[in-house]
C-alpha positions as CSV (number, residue, x, y, z in Angstrom):
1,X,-44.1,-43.1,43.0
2,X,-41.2,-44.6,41.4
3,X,-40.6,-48.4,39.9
4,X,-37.8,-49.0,42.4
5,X,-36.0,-48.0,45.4
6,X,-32.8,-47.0,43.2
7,X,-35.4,-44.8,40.9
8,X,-35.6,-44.8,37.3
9,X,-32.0,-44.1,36.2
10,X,-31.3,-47.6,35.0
11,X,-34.3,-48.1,33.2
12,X,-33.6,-44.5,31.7
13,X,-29.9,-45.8,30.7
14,X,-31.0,-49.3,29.4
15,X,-33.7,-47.7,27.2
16,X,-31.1,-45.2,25.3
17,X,-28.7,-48.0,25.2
18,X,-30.8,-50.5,23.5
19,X,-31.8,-47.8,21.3
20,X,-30.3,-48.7,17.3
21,X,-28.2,-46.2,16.1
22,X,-29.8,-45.5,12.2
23,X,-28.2,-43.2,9.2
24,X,-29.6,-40.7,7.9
25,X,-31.5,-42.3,5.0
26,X,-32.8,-44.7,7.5
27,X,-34.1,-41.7,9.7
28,X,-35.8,-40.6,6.6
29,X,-38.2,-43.4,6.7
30,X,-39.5,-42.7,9.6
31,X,-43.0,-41.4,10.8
32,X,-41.6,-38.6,12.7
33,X,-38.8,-38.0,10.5
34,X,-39.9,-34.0,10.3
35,X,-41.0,-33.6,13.8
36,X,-37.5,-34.4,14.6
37,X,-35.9,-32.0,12.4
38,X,-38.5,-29.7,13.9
39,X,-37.4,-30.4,17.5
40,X,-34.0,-30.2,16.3
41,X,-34.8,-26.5,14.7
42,X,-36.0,-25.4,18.0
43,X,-32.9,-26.6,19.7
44,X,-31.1,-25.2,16.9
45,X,-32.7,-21.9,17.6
46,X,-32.5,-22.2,21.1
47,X,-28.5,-22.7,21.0
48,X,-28.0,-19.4,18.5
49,X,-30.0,-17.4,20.4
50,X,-27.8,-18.1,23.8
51,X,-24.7,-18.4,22.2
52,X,-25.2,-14.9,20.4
53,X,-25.7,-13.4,23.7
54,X,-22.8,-14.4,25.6
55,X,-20.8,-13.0,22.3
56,X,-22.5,-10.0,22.9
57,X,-21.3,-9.2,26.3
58,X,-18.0,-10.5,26.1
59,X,-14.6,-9.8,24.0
60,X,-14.2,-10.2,20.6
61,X,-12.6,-14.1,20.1
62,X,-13.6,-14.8,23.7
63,X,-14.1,-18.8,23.1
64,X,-17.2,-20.3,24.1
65,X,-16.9,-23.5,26.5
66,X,-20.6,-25.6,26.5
67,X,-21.2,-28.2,29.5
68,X,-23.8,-30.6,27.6
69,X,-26.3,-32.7,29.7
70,X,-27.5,-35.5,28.6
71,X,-25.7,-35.2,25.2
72,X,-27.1,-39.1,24.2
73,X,-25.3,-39.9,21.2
74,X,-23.7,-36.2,20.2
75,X,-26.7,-35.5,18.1
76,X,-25.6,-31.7,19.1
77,X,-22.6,-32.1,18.3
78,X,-22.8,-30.4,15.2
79,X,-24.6,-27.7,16.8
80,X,-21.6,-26.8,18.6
81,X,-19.1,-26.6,16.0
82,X,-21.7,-24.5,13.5
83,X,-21.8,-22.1,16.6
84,X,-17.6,-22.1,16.6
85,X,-17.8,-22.6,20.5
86,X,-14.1,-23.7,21.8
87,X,-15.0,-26.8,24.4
88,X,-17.4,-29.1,25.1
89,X,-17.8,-31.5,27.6
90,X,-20.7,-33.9,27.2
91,X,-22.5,-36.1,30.0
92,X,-24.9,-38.8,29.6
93,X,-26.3,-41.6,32.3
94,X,-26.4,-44.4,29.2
95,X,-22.8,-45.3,28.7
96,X,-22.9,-47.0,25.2
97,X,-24.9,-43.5,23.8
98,X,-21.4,-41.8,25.3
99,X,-19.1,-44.5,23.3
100,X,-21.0,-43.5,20.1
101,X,-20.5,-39.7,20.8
102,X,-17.1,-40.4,21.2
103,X,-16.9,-42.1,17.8
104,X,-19.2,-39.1,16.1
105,X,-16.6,-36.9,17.6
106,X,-13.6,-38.3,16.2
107,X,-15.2,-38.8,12.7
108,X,-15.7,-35.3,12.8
109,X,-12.3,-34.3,13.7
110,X,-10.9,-36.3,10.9
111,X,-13.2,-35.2,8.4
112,X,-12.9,-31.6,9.3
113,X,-9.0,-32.1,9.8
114,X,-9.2,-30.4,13.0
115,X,-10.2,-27.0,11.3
116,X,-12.5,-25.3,13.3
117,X,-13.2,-28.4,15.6
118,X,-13.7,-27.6,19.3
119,X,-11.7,-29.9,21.7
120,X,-14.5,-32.1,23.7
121,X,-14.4,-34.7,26.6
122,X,-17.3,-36.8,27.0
123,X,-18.1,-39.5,30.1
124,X,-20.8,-41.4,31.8
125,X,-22.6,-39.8,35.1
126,X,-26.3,-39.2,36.5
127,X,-26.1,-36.1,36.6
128,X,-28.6,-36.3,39.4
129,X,-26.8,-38.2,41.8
130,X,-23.0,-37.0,41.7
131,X,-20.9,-34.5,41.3
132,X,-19.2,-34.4,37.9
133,X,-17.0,-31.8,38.6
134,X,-14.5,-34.6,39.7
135,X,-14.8,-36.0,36.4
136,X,-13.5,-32.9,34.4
137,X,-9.6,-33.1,33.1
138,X,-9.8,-29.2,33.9
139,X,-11.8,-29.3,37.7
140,X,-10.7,-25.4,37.5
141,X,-13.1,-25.1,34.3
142,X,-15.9,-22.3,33.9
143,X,-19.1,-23.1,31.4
144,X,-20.4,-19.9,29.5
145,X,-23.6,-22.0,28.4
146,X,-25.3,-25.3,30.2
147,X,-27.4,-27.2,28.2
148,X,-30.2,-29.9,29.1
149,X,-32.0,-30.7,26.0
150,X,-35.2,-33.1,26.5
151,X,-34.1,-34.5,30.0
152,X,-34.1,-32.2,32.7
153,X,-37.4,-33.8,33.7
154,X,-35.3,-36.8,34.8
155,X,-33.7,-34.8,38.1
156,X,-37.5,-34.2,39.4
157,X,-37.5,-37.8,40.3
158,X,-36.8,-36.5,44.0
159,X,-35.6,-33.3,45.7
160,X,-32.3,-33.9,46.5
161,X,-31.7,-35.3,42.7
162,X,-33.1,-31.5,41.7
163,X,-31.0,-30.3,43.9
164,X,-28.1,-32.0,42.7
165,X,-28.8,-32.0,39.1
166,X,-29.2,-27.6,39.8
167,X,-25.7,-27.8,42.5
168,X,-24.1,-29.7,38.9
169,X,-25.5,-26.8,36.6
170,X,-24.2,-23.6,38.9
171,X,-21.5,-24.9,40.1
172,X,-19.8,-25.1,37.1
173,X,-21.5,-21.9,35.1
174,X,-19.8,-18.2,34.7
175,X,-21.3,-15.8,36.8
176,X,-23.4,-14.1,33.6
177,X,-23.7,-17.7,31.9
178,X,-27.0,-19.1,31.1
179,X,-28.4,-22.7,31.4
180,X,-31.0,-23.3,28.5
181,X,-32.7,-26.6,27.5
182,X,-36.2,-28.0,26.5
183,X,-38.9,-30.2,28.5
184,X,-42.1,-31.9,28.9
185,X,-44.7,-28.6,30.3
186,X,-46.3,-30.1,33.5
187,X,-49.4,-27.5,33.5
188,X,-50.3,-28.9,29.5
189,X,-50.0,-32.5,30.4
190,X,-52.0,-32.2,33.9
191,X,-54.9,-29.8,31.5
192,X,-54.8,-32.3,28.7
193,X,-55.2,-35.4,31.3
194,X,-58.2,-33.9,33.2
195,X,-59.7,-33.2,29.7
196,X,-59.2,-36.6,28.9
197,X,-60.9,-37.7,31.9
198,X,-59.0,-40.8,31.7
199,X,-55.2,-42.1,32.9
200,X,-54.1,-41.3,29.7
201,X,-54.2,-39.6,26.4
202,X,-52.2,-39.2,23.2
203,X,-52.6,-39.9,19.4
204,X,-50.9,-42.0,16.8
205,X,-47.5,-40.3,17.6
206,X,-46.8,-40.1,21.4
207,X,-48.9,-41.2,24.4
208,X,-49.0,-40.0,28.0
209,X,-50.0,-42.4,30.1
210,X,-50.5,-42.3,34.6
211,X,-50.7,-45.1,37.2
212,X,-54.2,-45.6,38.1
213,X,-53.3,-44.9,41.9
214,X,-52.0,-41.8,40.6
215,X,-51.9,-38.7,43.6
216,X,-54.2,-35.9,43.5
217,X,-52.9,-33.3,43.0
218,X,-49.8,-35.1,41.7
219,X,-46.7,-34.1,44.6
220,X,-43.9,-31.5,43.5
221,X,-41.2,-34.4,43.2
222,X,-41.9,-38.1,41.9
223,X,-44.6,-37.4,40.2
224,X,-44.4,-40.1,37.4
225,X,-45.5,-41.0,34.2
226,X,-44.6,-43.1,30.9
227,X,-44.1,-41.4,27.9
228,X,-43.9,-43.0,24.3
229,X,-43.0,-41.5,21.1
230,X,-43.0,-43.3,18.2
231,X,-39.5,-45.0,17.2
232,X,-38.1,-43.3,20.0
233,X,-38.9,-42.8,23.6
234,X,-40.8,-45.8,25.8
235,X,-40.1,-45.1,29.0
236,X,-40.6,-43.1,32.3
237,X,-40.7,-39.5,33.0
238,X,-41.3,-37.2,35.8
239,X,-43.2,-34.0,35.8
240,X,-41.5,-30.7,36.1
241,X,-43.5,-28.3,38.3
242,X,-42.2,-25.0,37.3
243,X,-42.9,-22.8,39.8
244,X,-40.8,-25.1,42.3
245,X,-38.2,-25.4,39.5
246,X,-37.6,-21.2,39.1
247,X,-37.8,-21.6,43.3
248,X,-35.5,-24.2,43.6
249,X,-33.0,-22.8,40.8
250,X,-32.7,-19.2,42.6
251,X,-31.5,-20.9,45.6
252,X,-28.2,-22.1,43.0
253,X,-28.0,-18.2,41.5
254,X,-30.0,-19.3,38.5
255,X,-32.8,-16.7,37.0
256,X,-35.3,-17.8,34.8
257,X,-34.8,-15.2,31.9
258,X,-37.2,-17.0,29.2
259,X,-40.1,-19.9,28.9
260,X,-42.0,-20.5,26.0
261,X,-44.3,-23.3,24.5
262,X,-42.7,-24.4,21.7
263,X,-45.9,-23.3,19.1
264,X,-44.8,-19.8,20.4
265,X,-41.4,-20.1,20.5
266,X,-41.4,-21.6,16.7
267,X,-44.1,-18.3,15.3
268,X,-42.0,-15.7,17.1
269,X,-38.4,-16.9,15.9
270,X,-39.4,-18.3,12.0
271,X,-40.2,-14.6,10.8
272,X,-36.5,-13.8,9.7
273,X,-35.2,-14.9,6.4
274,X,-32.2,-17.1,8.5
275,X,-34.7,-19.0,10.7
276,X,-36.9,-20.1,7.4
277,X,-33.9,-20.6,5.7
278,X,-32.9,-23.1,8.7
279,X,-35.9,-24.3,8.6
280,X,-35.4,-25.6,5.1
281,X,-31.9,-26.6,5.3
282,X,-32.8,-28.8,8.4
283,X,-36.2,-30.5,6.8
284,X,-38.4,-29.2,9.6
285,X,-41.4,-28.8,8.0
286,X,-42.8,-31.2,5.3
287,X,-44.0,-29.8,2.6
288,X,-47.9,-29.7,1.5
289,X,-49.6,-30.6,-0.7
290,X,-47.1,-33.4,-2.1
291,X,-47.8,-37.0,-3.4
292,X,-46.0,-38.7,-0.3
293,X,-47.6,-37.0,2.8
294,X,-46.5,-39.1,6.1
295,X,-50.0,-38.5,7.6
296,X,-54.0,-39.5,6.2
297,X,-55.4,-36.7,4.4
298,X,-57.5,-36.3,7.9
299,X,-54.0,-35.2,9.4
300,X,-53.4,-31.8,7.3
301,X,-57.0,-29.9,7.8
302,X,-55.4,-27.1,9.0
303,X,-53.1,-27.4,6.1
304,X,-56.3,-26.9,3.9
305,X,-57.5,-24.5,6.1
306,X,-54.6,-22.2,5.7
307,X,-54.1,-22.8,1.8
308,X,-57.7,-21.5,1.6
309,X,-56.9,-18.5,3.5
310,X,-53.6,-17.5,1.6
311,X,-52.2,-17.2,-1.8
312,X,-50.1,-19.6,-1.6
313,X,-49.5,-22.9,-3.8
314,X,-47.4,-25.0,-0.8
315,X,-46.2,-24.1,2.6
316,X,-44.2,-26.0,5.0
317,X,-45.9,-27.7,7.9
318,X,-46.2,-30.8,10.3
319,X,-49.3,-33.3,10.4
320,X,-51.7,-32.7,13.3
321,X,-50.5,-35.4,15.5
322,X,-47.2,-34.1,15.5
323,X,-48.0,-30.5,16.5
324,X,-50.7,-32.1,19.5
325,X,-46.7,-34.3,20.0
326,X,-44.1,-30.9,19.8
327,X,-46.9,-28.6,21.7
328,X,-46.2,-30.2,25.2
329,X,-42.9,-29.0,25.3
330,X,-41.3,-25.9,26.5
331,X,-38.0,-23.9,26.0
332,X,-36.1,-22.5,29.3
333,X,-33.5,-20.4,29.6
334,X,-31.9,-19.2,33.2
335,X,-28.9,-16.7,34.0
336,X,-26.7,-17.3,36.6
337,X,-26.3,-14.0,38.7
């Protein structure tokens, strides 16, 4: 069920609008400040990995054009030009998040003098309801990468917003390209609700709450909920049933070529020297023991745990509320064929 006959969009938009725009030391204040950099590693991660293949399998100096969904307020923008891709155009539905991407775009050109900036193009759409192709400058263009970080729940408000949201994705994606991003799991939130027993659950970090009159078992679109995370997110979200999202993505030439929890994703990719060494450089792990934890003591027995198990004076890790938070999320990655 959704809140109005329009859907959700609006509220959506109005919510990342309203949301204040904070520096860096300001970020650092905040109770999630390292699960963000953690979130921001995986995506981080995520964007190399993809990015590294399409190098692979084309020319040397081939340059790298990136279609970016629901690209907020360019908080990947630097992403992009660390990965030396050539283009990007970025999308969003809230229209003041685009005017500040804009603005982070332009203070990057200047301070980087143009060297190694990529050119970029950024406007307002829901993706889920029209075609953006008419939006390009270039409506010729081809994408080597698509990516939909944290939003591509939105499109399964409905099946012909999946559908669309898929026809924008393929449509505009090389034949060998790959569309990659990062959502909410449905199965974990549908197993951690029934454990529950309740309408909700959650911790001091994120909740997850249902309407009482919620369907059982919940229908392949509209299936809705609210999500919160601290500082950050208040608002509501649809489940992604991913067995109808592989379905309905084959039907647009898109093969799901990875899916991982984010707890795996994270142990499998932090082994190599670069990964930890990204891990440092992007703060995604705090530090323990130290004298200015974020969480109560109560929040790091697995920290304790694992000091008593290895040699080791400090590690890097996140407070259990956070890891219950980043552990109902999911990395995807799809070829177009």
């Amino acid at each position: 069920m959704t809140t109005n006959a329009e859907g959700v969009g609006n509220i959506v938009a109005q919510h990342y609008d309203n949301l204040p725009e904070k520096g860096k030391e300001q970020r650092k204040d905040s109770r999630i400040f390292f699960m963000r950099c953690f979130n921001n590693w995986i995506k981080s991660t995520l964007i190399q990995e993809y990015i590294e293949k399409i190098r692979d399998r084309n020319p040397e100096g081939h340059r790298v054009k990136v279609l970016d969904f629901a690209c907020g307020k360019g908080g990947d923008l630097l992403k992009w030009q660390r990965s030396n891709v050539s283009h990007v155009v970025g999308v969003d539905i809230a229209e003041t998040s685009i005017r500040q991407c804009q603005e982070r775009y332009r203070d990057m050109k200047h301070k980087s003098r143009n060297r190694g900036m990529f050119n970029a193009e950024f406007f307002a759409a829901d993706c889920t309801k029209t075609n953006i192709q008419t939006s390009f400058e270039d409506r010729n263009i081809e994408f080597d990468l698509v990516s939909c970080q944290f939003a591509f729940h939105y499109c399964f408000e409905s099946l012909p917003q999946a559908e669309q949201m898929l026809h924008n994705i393929s449509a505009n994606l090389k034949k060998g390209g790959y569309f990659i991003g990062t959502t909410p799991y449905s199965h974990d939130i549908m197993a951690r609700l029934q454990n529950g027993g309740g309408d909700s659950f959650g911790n001091s970090v994120f909740s997850v709450t249902f309407p009482p009159d919620r369907a059982e078992p919940p229908p392949l679109f509209g299936a809705q909920y609210t999500f919160h995370l601290e500082e950050v997110v208040d608002c509501p979200e649809f489940l992604v049933h991913f067995p109808t999202f592989v379905k309905l993505a084959e039907k647009y030439g898109l093969t799901m070529v990875g899916k991982e929890r984010f707890g795996n994703y994270f142990n499998k990719k932090a082994k190599g020297d670069e990964s930890l060494r990204l891990l440092n450089r992007m703060n995604a792990l705090e530090t323990y023991p130290n004298k200015k934890l974020v969480g109560g003591e109560n929040q790091y027995d697995h920290a304790q745990e694992y000091l008593q198990m290895n040699d080791v004076e400090q590690f890097g890790t996140l407070t259990k509320d956070e890891w219950e938070a980043l552990t109902i999320y999911v990395i995807f990655a799809f070829k177009k064929m």
